[in-house]
N, C-alpha and C positions, 0 to 999 in steps of 0.2 A: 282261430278257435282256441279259447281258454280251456286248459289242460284241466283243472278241477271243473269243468261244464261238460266235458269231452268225457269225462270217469264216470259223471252222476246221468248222462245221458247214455251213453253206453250201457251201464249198469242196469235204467230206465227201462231201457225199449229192450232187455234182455239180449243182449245181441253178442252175449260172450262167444258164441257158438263160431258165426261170422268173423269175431274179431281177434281170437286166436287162430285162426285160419290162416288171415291175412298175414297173422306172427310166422306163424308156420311156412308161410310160401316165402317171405320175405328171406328169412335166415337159411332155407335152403336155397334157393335162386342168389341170394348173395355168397353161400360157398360152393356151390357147385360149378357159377359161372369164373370164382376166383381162380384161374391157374397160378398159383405160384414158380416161380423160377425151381429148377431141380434142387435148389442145395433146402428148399424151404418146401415144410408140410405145409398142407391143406388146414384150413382152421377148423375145422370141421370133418370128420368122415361120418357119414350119415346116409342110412337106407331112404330108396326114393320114398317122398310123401305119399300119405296114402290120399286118392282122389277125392274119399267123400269122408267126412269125422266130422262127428258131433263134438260139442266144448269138453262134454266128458270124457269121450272117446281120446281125447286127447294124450289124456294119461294113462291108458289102457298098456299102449304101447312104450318101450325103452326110446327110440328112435324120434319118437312126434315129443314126449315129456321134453329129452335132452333141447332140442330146438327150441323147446320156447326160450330156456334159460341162454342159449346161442345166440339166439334171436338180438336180446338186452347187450351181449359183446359186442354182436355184428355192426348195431344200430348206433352205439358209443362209439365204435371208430368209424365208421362211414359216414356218422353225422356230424366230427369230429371238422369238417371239410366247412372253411371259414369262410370260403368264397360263396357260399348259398348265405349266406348270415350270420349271427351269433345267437345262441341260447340254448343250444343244446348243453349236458353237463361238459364234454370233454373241449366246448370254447373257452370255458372258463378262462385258462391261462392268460389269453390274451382281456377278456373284457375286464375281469377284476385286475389285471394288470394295470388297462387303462384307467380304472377306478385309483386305483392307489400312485405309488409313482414309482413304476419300474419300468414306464413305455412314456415316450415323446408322441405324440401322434403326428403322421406329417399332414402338413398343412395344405397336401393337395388335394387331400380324404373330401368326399362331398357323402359318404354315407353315414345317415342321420342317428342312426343309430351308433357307431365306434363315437360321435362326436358328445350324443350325451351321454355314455360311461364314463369319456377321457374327461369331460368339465364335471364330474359328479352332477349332472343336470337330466338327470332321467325324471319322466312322467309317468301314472298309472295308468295311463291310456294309450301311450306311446312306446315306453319302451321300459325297463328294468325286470319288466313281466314277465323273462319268456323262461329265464330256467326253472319258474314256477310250472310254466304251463309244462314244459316237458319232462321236469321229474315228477311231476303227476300223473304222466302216462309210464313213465316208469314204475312207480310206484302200483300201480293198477294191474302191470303183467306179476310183478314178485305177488300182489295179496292173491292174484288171481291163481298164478302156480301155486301158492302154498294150501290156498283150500284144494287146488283138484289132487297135487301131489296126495293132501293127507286123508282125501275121500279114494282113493286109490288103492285097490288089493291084489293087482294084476302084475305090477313095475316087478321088476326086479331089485330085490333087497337094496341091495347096495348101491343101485342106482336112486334111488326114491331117496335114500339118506343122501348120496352126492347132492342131488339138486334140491331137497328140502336147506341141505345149509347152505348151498349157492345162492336160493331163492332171498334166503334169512339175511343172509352175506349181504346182497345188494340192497335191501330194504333199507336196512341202516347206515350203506354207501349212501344212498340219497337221501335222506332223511337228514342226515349228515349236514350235507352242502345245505337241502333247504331249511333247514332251523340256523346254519350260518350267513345264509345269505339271506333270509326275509323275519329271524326270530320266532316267536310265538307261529306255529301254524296248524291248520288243523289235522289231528292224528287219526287217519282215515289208514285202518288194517283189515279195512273186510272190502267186499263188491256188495255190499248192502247198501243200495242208493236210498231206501229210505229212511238209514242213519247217517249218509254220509251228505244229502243232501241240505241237511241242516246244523251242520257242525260250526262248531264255534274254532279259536285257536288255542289249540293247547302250550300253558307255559314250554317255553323252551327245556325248561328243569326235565318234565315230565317226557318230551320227545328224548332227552338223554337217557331216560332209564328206561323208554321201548327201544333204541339203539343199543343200549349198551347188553339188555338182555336178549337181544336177536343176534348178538356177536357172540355171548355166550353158547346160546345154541348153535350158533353159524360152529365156531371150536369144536362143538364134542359131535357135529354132522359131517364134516368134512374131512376129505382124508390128509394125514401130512406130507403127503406126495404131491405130485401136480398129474394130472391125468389130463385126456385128450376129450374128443367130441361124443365117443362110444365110451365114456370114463372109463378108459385102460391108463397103465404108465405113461409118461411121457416126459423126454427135456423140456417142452414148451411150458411158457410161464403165464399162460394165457386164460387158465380158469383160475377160479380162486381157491383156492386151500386154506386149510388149517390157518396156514401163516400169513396171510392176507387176512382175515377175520382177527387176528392177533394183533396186527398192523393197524388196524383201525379202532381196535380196542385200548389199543396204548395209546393212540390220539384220542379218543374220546377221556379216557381219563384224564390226559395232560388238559384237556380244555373247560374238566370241571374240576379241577384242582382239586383231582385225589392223584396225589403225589407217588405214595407208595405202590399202589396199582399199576399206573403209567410205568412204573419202575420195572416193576415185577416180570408185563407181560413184553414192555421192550428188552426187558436180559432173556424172557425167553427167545426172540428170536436171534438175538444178537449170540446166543452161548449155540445154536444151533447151526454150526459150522460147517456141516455135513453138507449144508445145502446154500449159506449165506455168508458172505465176505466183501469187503470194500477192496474195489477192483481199482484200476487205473482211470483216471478221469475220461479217457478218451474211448475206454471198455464203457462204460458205467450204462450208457444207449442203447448199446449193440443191445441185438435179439436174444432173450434166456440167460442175462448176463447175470454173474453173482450176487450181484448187488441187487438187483430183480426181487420184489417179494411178490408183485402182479401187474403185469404187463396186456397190454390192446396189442392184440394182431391187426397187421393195416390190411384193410378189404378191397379199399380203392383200386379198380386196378390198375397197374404199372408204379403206382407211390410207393414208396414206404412209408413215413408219418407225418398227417397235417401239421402237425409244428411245425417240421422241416420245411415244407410248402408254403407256410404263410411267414414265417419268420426269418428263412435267409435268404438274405437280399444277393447271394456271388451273381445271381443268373439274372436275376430282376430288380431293375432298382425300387425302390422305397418308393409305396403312394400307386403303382400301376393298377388302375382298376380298380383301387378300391381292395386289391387281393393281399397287397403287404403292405398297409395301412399305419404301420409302429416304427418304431425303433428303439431301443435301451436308453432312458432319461439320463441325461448328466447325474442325478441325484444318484441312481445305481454304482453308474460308472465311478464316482469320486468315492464310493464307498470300499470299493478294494482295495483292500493292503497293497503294500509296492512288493513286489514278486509274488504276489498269488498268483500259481498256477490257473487257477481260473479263469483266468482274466484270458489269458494265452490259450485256452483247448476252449472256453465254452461261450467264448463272445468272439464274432466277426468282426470284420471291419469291411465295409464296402465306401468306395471313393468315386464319388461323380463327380464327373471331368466334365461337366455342361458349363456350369459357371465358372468365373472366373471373380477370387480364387473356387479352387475344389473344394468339396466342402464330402466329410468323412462319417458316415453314418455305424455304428455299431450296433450289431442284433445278436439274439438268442441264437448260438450254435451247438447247444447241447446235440441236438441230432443233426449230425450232417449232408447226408443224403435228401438232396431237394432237386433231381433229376427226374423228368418219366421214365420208366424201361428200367432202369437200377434194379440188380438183384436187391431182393428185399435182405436188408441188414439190420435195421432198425427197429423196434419198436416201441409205441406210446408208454412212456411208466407213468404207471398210477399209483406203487410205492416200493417204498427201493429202503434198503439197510442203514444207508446214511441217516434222514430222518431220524432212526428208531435211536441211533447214538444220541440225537440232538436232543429225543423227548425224555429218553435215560438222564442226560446230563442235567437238563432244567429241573426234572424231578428230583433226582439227587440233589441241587444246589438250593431247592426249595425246603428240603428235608435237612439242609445243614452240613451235608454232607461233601464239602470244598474239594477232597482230596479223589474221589471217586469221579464226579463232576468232572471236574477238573479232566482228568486223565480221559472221559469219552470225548468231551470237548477237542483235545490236542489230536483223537487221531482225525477227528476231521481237516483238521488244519494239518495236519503232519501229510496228510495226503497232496493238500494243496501246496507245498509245499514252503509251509510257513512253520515261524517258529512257536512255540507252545505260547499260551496264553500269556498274558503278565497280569492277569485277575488275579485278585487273591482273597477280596474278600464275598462275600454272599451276593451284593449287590452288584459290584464290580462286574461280577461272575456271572450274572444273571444278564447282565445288556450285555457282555461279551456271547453271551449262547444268542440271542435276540441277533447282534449284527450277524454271527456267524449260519443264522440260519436267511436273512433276508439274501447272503451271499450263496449259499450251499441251494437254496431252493429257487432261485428266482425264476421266474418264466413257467412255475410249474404249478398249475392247479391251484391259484391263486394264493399260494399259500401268504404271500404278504399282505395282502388286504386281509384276509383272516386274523392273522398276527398283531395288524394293527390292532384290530376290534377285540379281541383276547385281551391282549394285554394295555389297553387303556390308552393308548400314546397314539391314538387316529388324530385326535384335534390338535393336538402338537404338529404334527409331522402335516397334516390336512390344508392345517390354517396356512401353510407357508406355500407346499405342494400347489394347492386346489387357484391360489394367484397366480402362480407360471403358467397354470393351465390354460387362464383364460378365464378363470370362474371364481367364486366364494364359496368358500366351505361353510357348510351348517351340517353340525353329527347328526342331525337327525336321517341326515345322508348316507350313515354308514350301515344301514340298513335299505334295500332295494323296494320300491313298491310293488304293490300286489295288483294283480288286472283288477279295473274298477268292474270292465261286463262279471269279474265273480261275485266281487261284493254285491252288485248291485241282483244277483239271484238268489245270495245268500244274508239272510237279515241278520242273522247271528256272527258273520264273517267282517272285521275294522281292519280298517286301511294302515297301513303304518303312518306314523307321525312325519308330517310335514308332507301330505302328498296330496 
């Protein structure tokens, strides 16, 4: 079912009543049945469900409001689980991985799908569709929370503002990806099916400045603590705050080249020491770590993170089922400086001994725990303080500003233990931050296929890549198709080019 047909139907047949319900039973039945190990809270602490609630009723209460927004966490990391599929948001890393060239795919894969990301060979009827279809349903809980939160007189103050900017928060989280990953698309911010059923696609310009003003208000709603399921205090880094809205407001500026902005609001996090610091490479994963600006609690139970699960081979070799399907492309691998620590903490190596000779596979080992039963240590980052150096640095060197650059650049490297740059001039400086973030980021929320498509150098790096693969590159590929069953109910809704 397409996710924009699933919002206008839904909407349709009025069935919000029914379908925050099911939100409702979903995120409590998923943390109430979670037992965490002792050293780890609950994601959630939440009074039981009440048995019968209208759509409105929903918001009446602190308890039923919180859940829905829980709901959106719960459903990001438990859907995060590669082995049912890919297209939820938190697959990303792996399928835009395969899109770009930071994953080998093995050659035993017979699912059709990892096969057309990895040759950039996706269909609209087949396949590139599906993070369309479900940040659309994403999309559908945040407009749907934000009207009932604001038709709401009953909440508690301070919680009604919590999850008003939670709501705003996530709007623009997804908005985000799908204006990056399909361009132009349509800006649907109500449950009004009889506007939204005939929407056109809105310039990507325009989706930027509903993002960027939903982060604004996400900032002056959210508190700069991190708080729990009941918004009290908490160490967990697992709702979004202040500083996660600031996090994705310093990316949105970096990616429409307002320079100063991206500056402004990455020094704000980065001068906010209290709470945020560049840890050790092999801290950087662990659970509520410093580096942490907002992290997914894993739900699954006995896991800690599908990363971990899908991407290190120690326990499973490479290709089993279809379940660990990748591996780190040589183009990755030859990209690391010689004594990057990174290389050492954040890439495996696994050796099948079947053939003769052996032959040495390398995977993503940012998160290390890929055991069932494991105290949960881990958890998913979705964004973390290094980044915010990176977007600092590029903004500064855009701005001309060599010597400030310069210095956020080196601590990244100064961690990995390399030596300071040897860029010096603007240019130089600018593909030095470019390599160092293809390195600092890789395996994470696609951010190098993004990078590519940002900063222009897709059909350079494509045209070469997309022949190892096994396929040919055409840019009009750097963009994913849209499901044709939407077009084909929406007259006003065009297919991307070349689909």
């Amino acid at each position: 079912m397409n996710s924009k047909s699933k919002y206008i139907r839904i909407s349709q047949s009025l069935k919000i009543k029914n379908w925050l319900i099911k939100q409702l039973i979903v995120a409590v039945i998923v943390m109430s049945s979670l037992i965490l190990p002792s050293s780890c809270k609950k994601f959630v602490e939440i009074e039981p469900p009440v048995t019968s609630i209208s759509g409105a009723g929903v918001y009446n209460l602190d308890a039923t409001a919180i859940a829905v927004l829980t709901g959106i966490y719960a459903n990001l990391s438990s859907r995060s689980n590669y082995g049912i599929g890919i297209g939820d948001l938190a697959t990303l890393s792996l399928s835009a991985g395969l899109s770009a060239d930071e994953f080998t795919l093995y050659s035993g894969v017979s699912n059709t799908k990892y096969i057309a990301y990895y040759r950039n060979n996706l269909t609209s009827a087949k396949d590139g569709f599906e993070f369309w279809n479900s940040i659309y349903s994403y999309i559908f809980t945040c407009n749907s929370a934000i009207e009932g939160l604001n038709n709401s007189s009953s909440l508690t103050p301070s919680v009604k503002q919590q999850l008003l900017g939670e709501a705003k928060f996530m709007r623009a989280f997804f908005y985000f990806y799908l204006a990056n990953l399909y361009g132009d698309v349509p800006l649907i911010l109500n449950t009004d099916y009889k506007v939204n059923a005939a929407l056109a696609r809105s310039p990507k310009a325009q989706v930027y400045l509903q993002i960027i003003a939903d982060l604004k208000d996400a900032q002056d709603l959210l508190t700069a603590f991190y708080v729990n399921g009941v918004i009290n205090n908490t160490a967990e880094r697992v709702r979004p705050n202040k500083w996660a809205a600031t996090a994705l407001l310093a990316r949105a500026y970096l990616y429409t080249n307002d320079w100063a902005n991206a500056e402004a609001q990455a020094t704000a996090i980065i001068s906010n020491t209290n709470l945020y610091s560049l840890t050790t490479l092999n801290s950087t994963f662990l659970k509520n770590s410093s580096e942490s600006i907002w992290q997914l609690q894993p739900v699954n139970s006995g896991w800690n993170t599908e990363d971990a699960k899908v991407f290190n081979l120690f326990s499973t070799p490479v290709g089993l089922s279809n379940t660990k399907p990748a591996y780190l492309s040589s183009t990755l691998l030859n990209s690391f400086e010689v004594n990057d620590k990174r290389l050492i903490n954040w890439v495996g190596k696994y050796t099948d001994t079947t053939p003769n000779p052996d032959v040495d596979y390398y995977f993503p080992y940012k998160y290390k725990s890929a055991t069932n039963g494991l105290i949960v240590s881990e958890y998913l980052m979705v964004f973390r303080l290094a980044e915010q150096y990176l977007i600092r640095s590029e903004a500064r060197a855009q701005q001309g500003n060599i010597s400030d650059a310069t210095s956020d650049l080196n601590a990244i490297r100064f961690r990995a233990g390399l030596p300071n740059t040897a860029a010096t001039t603007q240019s130089s400086l600018l593909t030095a931050i470019q390599h160092e973030r293809q390195i600092e980021l890789f395996s994470e929320w696609g951010h190098r296929w993004l990078d590519l498509k940002r900063l222009n150098s897709i059909d350079s790096v494509m045209n070469v890549v997309c022949t190892q693969k096994g396929g040919t590159w055409d840019k009009k590929w750097q963009l994913y198709p849209i499901y044709i069953g939407d077009i084909q109910k929406d007259n006003n809704l065009t297919q991307n080019p070349g689909y």
